[in-house]
C-alpha positions as CSV (number, residue, x, y, z in Angstrom):
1,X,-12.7,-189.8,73.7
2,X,-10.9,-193.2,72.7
3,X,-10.2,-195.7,75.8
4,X,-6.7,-196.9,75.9
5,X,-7.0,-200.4,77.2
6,X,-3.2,-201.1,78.4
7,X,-2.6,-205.4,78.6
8,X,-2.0,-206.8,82.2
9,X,1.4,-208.1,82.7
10,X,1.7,-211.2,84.5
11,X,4.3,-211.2,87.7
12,X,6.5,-214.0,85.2
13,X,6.8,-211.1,83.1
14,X,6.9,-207.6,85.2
15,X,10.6,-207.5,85.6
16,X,12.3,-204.5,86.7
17,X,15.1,-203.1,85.3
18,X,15.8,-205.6,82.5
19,X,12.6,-207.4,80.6
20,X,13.0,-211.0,80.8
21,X,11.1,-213.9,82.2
22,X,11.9,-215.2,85.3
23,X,11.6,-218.9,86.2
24,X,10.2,-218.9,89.5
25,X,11.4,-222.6,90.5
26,X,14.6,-221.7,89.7
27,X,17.6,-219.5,91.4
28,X,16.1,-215.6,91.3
29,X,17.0,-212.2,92.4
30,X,14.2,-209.8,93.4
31,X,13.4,-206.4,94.7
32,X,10.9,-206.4,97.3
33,X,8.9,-203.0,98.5
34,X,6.9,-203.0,101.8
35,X,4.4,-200.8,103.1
36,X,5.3,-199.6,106.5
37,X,3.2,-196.6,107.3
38,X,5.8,-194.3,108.1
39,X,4.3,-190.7,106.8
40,X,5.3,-190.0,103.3
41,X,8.7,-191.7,103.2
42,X,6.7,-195.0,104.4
43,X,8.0,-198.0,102.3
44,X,11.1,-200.1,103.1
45,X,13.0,-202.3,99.9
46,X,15.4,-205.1,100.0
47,X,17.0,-207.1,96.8
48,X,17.5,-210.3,97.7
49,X,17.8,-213.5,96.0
50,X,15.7,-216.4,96.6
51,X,16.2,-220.6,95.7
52,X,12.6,-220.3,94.6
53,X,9.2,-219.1,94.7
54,X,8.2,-220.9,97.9
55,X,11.4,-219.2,99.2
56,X,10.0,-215.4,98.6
57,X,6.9,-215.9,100.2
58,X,8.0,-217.3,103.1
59,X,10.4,-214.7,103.4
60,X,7.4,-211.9,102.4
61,X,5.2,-213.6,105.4
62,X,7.9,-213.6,107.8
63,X,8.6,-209.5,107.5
64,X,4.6,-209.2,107.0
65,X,4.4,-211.3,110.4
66,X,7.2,-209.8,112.4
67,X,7.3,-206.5,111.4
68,X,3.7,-205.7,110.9
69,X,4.4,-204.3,107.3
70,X,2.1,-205.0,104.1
71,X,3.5,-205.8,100.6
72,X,3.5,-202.5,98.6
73,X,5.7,-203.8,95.0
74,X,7.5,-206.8,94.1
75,X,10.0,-206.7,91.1
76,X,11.8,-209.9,89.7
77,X,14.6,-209.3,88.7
78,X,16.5,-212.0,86.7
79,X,17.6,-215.9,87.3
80,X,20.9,-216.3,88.9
């Protein structure tokens, strides 16, 4: 048997729908996906845009704070 190895994408690069890099210090749009333990239908997503990385995760540790929900996915989208 023959092991695929499939390359690592890096978060600059894992953009969903449209493949593009996103600048992370500049204007972005993303899709966020928490975790919230809700039986089968347990995750919770929100596109939003950001000013810039420092932006997201303050917003990602304010719902992982106040709501008590983990990070599941996180998709950039594109630069505004």
């Amino acid at each position: 048997m023959q092991k695929i190895n499939y390359p690592s994408t890096p978060i600059g690069y894992a953009s969903f729908p449209r493949k593009a890099v996103v600048n992370l210090s500049k204007p972005f749009y993303a899709t966020i996906q928490f975790y919230t333990g809700n039986g089968y239908r347990g995750t919770w997503a929100i596109d939003k845009k950001f000013n810039d990385e420092g932006h997201m995760e303050n917003f990602i540790s304010l719902i992982e704070r106040n709501r008590g929900w983990n990070l599941d996915e996180l998709w950039l989208v594109k630069n505004v």
